[in-house]
DRENDO-1510 file (C-alpha; in Angstrom, 1 decimal, always signed):
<recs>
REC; n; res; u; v; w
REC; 1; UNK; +27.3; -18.5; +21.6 .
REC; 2; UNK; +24.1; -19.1; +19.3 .
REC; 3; UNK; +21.9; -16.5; +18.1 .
REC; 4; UNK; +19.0; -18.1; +20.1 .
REC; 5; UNK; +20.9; -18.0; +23.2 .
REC; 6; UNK; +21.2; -13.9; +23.0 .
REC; 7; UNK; +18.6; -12.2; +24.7 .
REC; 8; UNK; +15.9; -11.5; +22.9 .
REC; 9; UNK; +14.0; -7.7; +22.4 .
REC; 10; UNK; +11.0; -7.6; +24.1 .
REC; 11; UNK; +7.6; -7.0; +22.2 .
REC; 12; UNK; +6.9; -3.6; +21.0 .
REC; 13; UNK; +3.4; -2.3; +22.4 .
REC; 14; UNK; +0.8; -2.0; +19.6 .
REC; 15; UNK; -2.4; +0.5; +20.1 .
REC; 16; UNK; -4.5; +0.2; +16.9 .
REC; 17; UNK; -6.9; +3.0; +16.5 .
REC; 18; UNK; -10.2; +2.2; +14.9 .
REC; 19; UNK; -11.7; -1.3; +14.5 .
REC; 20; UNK; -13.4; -0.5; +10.9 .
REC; 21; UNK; -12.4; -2.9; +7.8 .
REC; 22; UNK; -9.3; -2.1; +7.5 .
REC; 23; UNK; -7.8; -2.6; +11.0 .
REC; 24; UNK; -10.6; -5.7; +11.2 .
REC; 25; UNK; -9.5; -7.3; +8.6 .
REC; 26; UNK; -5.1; -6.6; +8.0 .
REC; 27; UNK; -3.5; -4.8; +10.8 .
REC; 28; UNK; -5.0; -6.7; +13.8 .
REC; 29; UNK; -4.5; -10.4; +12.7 .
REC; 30; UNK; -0.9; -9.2; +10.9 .
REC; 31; UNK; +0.6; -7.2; +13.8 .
REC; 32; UNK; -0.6; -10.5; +16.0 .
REC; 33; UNK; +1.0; -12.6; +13.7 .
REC; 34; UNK; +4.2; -10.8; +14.4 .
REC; 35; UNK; +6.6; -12.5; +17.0 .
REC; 36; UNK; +7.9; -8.7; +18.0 .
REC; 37; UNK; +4.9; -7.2; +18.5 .
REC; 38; UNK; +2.2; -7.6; +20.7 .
REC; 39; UNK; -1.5; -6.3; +19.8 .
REC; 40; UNK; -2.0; -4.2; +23.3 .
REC; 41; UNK; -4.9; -2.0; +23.1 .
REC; 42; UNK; -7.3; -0.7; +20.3 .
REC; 43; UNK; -9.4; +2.1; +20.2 .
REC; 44; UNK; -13.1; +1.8; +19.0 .
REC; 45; UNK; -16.5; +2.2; +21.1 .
REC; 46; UNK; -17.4; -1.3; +19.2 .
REC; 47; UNK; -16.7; -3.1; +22.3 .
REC; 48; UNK; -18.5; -6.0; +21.9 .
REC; 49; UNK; -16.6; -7.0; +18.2 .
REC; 50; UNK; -13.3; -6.4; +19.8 .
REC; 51; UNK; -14.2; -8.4; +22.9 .
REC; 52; UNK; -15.3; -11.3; +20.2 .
REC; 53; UNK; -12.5; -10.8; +17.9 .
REC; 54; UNK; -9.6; -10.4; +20.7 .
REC; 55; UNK; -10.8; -11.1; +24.0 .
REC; 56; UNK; -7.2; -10.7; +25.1 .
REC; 57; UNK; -6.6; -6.8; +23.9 .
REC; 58; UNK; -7.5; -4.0; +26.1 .
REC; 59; UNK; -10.3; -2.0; +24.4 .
REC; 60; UNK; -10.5; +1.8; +25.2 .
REC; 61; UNK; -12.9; +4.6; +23.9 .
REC; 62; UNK; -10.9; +7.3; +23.4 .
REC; 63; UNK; -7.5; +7.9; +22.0 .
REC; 64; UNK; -6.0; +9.6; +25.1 .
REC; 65; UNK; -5.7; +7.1; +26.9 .
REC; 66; UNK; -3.2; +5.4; +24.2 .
REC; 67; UNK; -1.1; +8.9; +24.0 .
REC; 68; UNK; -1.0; +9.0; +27.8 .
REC; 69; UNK; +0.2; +5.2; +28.3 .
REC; 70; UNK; +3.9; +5.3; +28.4 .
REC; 71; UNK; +3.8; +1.2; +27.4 .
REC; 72; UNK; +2.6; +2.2; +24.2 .
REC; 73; UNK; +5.5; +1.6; +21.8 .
REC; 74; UNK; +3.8; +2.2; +18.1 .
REC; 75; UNK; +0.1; +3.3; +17.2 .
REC; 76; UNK; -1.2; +2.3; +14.3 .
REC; 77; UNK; -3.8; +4.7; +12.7 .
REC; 78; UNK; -6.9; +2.7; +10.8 .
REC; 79; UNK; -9.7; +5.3; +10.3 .
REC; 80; UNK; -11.2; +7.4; +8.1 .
REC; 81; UNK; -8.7; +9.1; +5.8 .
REC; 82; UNK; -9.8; +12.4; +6.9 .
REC; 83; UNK; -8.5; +12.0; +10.2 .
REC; 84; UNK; -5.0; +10.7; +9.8 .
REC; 85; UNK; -3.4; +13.9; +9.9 .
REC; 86; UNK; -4.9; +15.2; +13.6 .
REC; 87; UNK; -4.4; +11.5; +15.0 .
REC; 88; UNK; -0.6; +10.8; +13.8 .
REC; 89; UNK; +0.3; +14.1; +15.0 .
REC; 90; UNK; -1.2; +14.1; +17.8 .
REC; 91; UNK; +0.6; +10.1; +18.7 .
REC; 92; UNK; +4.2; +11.7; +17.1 .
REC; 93; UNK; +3.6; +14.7; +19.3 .
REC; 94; UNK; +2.8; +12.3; +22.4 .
REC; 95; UNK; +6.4; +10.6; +21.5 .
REC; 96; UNK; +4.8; +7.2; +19.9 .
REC; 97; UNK; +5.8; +5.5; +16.1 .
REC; 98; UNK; +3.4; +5.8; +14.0 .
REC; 99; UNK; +1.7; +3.9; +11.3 .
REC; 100; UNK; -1.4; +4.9; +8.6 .
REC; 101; UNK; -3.1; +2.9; +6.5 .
REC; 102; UNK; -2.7; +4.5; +3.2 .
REC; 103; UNK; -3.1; +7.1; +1.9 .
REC; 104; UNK; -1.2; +8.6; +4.8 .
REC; 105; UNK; -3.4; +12.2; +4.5 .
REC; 106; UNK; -5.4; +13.6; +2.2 .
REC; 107; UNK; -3.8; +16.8; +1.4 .
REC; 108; UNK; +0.4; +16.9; +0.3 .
REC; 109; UNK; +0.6; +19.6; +2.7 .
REC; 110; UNK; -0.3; +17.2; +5.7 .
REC; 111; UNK; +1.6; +14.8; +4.6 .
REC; 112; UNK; +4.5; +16.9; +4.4 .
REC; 113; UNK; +4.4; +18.7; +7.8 .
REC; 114; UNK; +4.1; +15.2; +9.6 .
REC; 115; UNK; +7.2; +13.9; +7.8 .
REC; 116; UNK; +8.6; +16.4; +9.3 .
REC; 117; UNK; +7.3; +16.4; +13.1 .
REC; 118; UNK; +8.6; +13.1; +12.9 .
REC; 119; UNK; +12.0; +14.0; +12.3 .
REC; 120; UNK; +11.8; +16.8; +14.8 .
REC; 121; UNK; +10.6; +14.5; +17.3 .
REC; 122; UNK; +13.2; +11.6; +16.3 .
REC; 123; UNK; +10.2; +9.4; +16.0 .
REC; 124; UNK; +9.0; +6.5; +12.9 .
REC; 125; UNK; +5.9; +7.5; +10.9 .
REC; 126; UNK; +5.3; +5.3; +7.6 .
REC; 127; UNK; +2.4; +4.4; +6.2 .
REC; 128; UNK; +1.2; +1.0; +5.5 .
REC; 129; UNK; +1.6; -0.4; +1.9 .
REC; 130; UNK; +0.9; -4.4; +1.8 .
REC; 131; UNK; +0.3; -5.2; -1.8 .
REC; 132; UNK; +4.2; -4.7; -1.9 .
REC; 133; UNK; +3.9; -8.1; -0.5 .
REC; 134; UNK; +1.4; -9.6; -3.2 .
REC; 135; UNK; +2.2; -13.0; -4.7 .
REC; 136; UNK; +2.5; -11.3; -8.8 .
REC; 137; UNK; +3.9; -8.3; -7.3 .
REC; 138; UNK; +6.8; -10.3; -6.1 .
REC; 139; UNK; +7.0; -12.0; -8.9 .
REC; 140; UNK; +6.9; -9.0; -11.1 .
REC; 141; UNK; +10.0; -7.8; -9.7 .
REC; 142; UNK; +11.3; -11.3; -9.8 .
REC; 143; UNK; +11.1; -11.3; -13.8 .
REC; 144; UNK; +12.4; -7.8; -13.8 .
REC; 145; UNK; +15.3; -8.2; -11.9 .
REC; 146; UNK; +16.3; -11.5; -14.0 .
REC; 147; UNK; +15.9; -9.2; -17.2 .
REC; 148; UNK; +14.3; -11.6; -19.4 .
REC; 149; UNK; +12.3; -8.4; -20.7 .
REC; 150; UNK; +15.0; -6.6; -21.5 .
REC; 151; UNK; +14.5; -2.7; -21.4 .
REC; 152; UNK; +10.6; -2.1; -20.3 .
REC; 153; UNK; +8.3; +0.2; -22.2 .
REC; 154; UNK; +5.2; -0.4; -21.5 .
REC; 155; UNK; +3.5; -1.4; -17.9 .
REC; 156; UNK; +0.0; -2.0; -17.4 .
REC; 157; UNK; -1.3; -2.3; -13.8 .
REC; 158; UNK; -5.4; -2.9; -13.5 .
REC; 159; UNK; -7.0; -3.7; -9.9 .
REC; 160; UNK; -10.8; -4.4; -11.2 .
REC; 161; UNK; -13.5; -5.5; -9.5 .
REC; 162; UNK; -17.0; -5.7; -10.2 .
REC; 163; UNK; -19.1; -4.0; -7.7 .
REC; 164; UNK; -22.0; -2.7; -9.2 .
REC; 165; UNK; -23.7; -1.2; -6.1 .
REC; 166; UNK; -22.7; +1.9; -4.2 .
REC; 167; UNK; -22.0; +0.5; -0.8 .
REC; 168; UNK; -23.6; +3.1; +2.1 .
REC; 169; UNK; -19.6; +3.8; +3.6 .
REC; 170; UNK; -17.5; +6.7; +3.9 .
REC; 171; UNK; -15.5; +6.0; +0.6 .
REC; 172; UNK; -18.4; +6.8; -1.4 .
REC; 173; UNK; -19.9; +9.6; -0.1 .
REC; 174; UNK; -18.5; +13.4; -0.6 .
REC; 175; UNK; -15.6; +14.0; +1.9 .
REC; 176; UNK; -12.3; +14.4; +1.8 .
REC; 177; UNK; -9.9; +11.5; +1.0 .
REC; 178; UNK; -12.6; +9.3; -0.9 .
REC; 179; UNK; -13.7; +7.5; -3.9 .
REC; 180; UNK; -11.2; +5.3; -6.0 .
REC; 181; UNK; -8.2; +7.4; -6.5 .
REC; 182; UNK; -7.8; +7.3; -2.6 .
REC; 183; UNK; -8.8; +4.1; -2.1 .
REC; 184; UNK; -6.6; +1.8; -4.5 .
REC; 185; UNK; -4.6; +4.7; -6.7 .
REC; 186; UNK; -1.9; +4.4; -3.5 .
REC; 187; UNK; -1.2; +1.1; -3.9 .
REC; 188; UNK; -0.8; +1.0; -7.8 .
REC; 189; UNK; +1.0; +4.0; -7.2 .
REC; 190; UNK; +3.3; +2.7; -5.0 .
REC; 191; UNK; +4.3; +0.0; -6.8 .
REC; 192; UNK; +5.0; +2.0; -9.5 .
REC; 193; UNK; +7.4; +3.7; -7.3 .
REC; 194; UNK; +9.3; +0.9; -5.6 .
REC; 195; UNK; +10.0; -0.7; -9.5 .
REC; 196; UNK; +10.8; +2.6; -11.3 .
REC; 197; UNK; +10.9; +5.7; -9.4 .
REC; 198; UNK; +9.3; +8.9; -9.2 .
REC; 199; UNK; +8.1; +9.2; -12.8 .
REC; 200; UNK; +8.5; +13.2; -14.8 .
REC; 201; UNK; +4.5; +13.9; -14.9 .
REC; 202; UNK; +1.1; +12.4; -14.5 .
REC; 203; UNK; -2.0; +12.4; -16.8 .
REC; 204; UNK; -4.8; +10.9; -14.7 .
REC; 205; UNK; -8.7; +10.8; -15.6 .
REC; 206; UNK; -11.8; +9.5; -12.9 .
REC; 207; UNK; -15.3; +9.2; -13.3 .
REC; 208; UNK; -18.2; +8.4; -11.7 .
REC; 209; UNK; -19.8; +5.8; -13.8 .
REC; 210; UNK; -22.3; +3.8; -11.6 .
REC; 211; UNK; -26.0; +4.7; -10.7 .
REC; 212; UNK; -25.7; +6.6; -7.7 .
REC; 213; UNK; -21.8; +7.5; -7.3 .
REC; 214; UNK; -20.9; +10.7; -6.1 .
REC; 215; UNK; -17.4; +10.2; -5.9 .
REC; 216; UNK; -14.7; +9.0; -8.5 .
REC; 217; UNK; -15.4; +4.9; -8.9 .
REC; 218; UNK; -12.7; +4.6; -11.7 .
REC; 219; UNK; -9.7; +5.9; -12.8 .
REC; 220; UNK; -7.2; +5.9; -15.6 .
REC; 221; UNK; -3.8; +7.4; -15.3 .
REC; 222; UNK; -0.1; +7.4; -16.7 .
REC; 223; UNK; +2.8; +7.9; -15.6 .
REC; 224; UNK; +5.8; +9.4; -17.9 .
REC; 225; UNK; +9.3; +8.4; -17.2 .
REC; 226; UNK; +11.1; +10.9; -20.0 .
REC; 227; UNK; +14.8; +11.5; -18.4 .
REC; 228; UNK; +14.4; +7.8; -17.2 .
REC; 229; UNK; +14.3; +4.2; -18.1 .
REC; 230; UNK; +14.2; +5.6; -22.1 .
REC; 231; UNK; +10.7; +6.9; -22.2 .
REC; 232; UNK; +8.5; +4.3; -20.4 .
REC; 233; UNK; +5.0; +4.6; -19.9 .
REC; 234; UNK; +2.9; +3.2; -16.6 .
REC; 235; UNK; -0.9; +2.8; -17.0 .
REC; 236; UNK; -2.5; +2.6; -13.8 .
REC; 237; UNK; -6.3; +1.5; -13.9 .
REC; 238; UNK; -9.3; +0.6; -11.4 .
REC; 239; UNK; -12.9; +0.3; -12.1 .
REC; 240; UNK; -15.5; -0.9; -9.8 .
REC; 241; UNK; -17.6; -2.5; -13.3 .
REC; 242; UNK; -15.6; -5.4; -14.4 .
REC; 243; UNK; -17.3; -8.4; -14.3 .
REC; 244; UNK; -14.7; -10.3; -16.2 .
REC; 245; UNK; -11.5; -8.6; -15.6 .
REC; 246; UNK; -8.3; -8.8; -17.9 .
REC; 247; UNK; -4.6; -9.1; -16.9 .
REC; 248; UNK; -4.0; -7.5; -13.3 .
REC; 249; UNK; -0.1; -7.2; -15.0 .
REC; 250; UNK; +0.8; -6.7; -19.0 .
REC; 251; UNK; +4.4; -5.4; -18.8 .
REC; 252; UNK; +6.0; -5.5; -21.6 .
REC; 253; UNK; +10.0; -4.9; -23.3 .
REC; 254; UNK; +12.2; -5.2; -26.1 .
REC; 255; UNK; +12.8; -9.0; -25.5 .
REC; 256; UNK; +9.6; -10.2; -24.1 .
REC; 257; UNK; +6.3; -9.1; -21.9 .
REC; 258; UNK; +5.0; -10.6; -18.8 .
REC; 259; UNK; +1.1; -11.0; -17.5 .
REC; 260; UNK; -0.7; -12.1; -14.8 .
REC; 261; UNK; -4.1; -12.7; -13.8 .
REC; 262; UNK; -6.2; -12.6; -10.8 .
REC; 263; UNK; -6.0; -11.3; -7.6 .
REC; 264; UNK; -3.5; -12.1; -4.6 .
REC; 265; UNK; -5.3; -14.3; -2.6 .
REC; 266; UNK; -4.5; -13.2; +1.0 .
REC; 267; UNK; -6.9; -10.4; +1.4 .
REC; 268; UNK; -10.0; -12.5; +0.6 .
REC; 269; UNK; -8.4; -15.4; +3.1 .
REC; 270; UNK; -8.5; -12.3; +5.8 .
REC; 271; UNK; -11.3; -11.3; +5.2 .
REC; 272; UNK; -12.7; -15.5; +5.9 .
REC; 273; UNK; -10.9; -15.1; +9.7 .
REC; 274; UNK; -7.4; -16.5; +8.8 .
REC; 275; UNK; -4.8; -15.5; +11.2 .
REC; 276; UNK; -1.6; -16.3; +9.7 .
REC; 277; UNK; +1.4; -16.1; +12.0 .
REC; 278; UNK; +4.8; -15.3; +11.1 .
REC; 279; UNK; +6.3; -18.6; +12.9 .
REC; 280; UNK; +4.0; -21.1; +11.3 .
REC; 281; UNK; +3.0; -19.6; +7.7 .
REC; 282; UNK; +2.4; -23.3; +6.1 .
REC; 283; UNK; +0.7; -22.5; +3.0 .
REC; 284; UNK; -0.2; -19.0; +4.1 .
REC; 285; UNK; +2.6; -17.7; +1.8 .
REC; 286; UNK; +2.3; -20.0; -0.6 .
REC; 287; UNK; +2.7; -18.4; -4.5 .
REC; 288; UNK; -1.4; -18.6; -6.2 .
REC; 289; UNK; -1.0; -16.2; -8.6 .
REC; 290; UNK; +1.8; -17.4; -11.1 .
REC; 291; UNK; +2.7; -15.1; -14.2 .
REC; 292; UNK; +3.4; -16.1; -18.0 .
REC; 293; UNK; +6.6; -15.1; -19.5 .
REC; 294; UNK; +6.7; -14.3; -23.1 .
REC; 295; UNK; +10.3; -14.2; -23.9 .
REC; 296; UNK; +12.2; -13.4; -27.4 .
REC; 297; UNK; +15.0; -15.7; -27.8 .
REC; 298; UNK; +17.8; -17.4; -29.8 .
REC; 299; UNK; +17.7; -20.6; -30.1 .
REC; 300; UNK; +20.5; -23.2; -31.1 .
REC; 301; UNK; +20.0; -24.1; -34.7 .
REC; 302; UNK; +17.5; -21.9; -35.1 .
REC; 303; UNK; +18.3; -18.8; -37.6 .
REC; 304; UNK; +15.2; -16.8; -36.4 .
REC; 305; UNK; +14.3; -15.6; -33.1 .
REC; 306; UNK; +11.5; -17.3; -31.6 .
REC; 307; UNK; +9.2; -16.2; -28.9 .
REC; 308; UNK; +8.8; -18.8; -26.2 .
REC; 309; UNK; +5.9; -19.4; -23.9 .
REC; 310; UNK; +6.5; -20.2; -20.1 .
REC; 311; UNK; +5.0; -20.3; -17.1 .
REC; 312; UNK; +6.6; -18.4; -13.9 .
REC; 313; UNK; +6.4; -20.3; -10.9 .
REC; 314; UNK; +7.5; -16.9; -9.0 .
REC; 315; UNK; +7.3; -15.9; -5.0 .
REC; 316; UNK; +4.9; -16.5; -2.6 .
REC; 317; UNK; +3.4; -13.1; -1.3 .
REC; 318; UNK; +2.9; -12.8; +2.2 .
REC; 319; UNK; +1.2; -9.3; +3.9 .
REC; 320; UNK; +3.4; -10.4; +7.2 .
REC; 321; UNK; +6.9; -9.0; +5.9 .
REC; 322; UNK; +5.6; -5.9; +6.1 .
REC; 323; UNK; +5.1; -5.6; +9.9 .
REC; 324; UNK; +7.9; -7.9; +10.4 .
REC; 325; UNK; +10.3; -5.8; +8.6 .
REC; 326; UNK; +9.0; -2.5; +10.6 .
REC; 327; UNK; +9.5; -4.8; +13.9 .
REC; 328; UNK; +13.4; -5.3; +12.6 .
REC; 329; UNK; +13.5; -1.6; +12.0 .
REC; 330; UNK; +12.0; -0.5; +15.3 .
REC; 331; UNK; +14.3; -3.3; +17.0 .
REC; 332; UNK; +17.5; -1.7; +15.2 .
REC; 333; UNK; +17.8; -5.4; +12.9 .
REC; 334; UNK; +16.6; -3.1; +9.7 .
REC; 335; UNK; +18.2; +0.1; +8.6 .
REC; 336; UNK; +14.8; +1.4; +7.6 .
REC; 337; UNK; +11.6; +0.5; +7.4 .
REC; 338; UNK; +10.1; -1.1; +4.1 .
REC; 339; UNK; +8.1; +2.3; +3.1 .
REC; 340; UNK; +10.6; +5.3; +3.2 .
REC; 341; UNK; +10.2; +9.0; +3.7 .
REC; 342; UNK; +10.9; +9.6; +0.2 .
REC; 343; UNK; +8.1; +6.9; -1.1 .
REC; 344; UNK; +5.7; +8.5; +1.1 .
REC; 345; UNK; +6.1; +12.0; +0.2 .
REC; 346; UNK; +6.4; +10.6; -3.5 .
REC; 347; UNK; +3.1; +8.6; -3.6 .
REC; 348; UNK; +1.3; +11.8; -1.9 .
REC; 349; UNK; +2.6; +14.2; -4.4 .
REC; 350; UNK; +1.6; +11.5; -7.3 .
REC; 351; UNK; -2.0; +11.6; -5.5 .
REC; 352; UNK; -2.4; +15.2; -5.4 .
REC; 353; UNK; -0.7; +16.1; -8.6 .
REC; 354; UNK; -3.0; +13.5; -10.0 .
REC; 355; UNK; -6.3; +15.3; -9.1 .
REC; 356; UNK; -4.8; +18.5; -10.3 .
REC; 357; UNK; -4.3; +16.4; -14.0 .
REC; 358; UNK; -8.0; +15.4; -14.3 .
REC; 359; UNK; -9.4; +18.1; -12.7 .
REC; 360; UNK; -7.4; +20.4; -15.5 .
REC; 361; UNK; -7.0; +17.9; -18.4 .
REC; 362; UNK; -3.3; +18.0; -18.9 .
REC; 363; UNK; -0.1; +16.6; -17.9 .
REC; 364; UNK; +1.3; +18.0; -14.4 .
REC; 365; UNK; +4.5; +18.0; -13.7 .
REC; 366; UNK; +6.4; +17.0; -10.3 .
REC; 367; UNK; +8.4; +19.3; -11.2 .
REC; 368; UNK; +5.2; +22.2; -11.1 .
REC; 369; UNK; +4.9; +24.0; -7.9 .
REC; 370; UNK; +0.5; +23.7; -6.7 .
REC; 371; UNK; -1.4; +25.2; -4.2 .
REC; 372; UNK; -1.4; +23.3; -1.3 .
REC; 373; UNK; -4.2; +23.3; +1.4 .
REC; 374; UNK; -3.3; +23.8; +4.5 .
REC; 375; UNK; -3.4; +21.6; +7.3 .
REC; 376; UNK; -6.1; +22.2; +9.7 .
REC; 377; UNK; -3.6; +23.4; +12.5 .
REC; 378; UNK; -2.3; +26.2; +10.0 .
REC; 379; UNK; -5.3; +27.3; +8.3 .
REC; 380; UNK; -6.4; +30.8; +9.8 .
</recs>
């Protein structure tokens, strides 16, 4: 019998809550882009957009009514960052999957007590990490894995922009969860983690640095890896005032280094209406941001080592994998999802350990015990 004769799962029920940027612009047009999951409902009192945008999704003004709906398969949580922690407990509480953009809470202690709820209640929560599936990204770990670096020492990861206005949105304005470090520090953190790990301590600085910024609009951290891959050193970067950015990758090792410029491409196409589906990708996936390879080699009849100069076609990047591969897990095709337990609760200890480094001027620890807020549930 063929694969295609078996029958197939039926669609997992999507309730997106909040129809800001984020769930405007990625997880509505990526989870409808997914073959296994269907877009069913979204929560927002913008009526009107969501009847332009998907005339075909039930729109509902409250979040109740996706709790109570026993259809409801997975709710995916695209609000203010202040607010994941009440709504994904309240959808693991109601028995649903759960997804948050990142970062998944603002506090480690939140983060931690709905890692476990979901254990307790036998239920998914992961948070949602898409520039695992950006074009140099992929090809980072491409170059890596082939070892033409030989042992790394040095990475630098900058995600500049040049945006010299303070835009009137929640992320700049004085509340919990905002400002830079929130805002793109989870990704480059992230990444960090799926190529090396948990590093052995942070040093991170932020500052505001344009006219009117209240909150942090760059940042500047490190990561130590001392008992690990021989003393490397991650620089993680992101300012808001670069008009003419540098390399978005500079790794470098004892055999070579790799860069690579620009931006991945799909966010920008997103953000222009694209709907990319995960049947027909055509040149959705298509590779735009190759890399240059620096390599140190020994060539024949040559008595020195030279360095040579080539470019790296690499892998296409593609923001669909990520739902896919969370539709596989849900459908028991994956063992787990792409973003584990262990890389959330990593990535939220990096965050918070992080403010504690540039709010004290030193290198923390993740080994240091910290005060941890409690959630809102446990605070007297």
């Amino acid at each position: 019998m063929k694969t295609s004769d078996l029958p197939q799962p039926l669609p997992l029920a999507v309730a997106l809550i909040g129809y800001g940027g984020a769930a405007r612009v990625f997880h509505a047009p990526l989870i409808s882009g997914v073959p296994g999951l269907h877009l069913h409902s979204i929560v927002s009192r913008q009526h009107a957009a969501v009847a332009q945008d998907w005339p075909q999704v039930r729109c509902v003004p409250d979040v109740d009514a996706v709790y109570q709906d026993p259809s409801i398969d997975l709710v995916v949580i695209a609000t203010p960052n202040a607010s994941h922690f009440e709504l994904a407990q309240a959808a693991l509480k109601a028995g649903k999957h759960v997804v948050v953009d990142k970062p998944c809470t603002v506090t480690l202690a939140e983060t931690q007590c709905l890692l476990a709820l979901a254990q307790t209640q036998g239920k998914l929560f992961t948070v949602f990490q898409n520039r695992r599936f950006d074009s140099d990204f992929l090809t980072l770990q491409q170059v890596l894995k082939g070892g033409a670096l030989g042992r790394v020492v040095e990475v630098n990861s900058h995600f500049d922009r040049y945006r010299p206005q303070v835009p009137v949105r929640w992320r700049e304005q004085a509340l919990p969860g905002a400002g830079l470090w929130f805002d793109l520090g989870p990704h480059l953190l992230d990444q960090a983690v799926v190529l090396f790990g948990a590093p052995d301590a942070i040093l991170l600085d932020c500052a505001n640095l344009r006219t009117g910024a209240v909150v942090n609009d760059w940042f500047h951290a490190v990561l130590r890896y001392t008992r690990s891959h021989g003393g490397l050193r991650v620089v993680l970067h992101a300012s808001t005032l670069v008009a003419d950015g540098g390399p978005r990758w500079a790794v470098h090792g004892e055999r070579g280094s790799f860069t690579s410029y620009g931006l991945d491409g799909q966010e920008e196409a997103l953000k222009q209406g694209a709907r990319p589906h995960w049947q027909a990708l055509g040149d959705w996936a298509e590779n735009k941001n190759p890399g240059q390879l620096l390599s140190v080699q020994q060539l024949p009849g040559v008595s020195e080592p030279v360095v040579v100069r080539q470019q790296v076609a690499g892998c296409a990047g593609n923001y669909l994998a990520y739902y896919n591969q969370l539709c596989d897990h849900l459908q028991g095709l994956a063992p787990q999802p792409c973003v584990t337990t262990h890389q959330i609760h990593t990535v939220m200890k990096l965050l918070t350990f992080g403010e504690q480094s540039a709010q004290q001027g030193r290198w923390v620890s993740l080994t240091e015990s910290c005060s941890l807020p409690q959630p809102a549930e446990q605070r007297a």
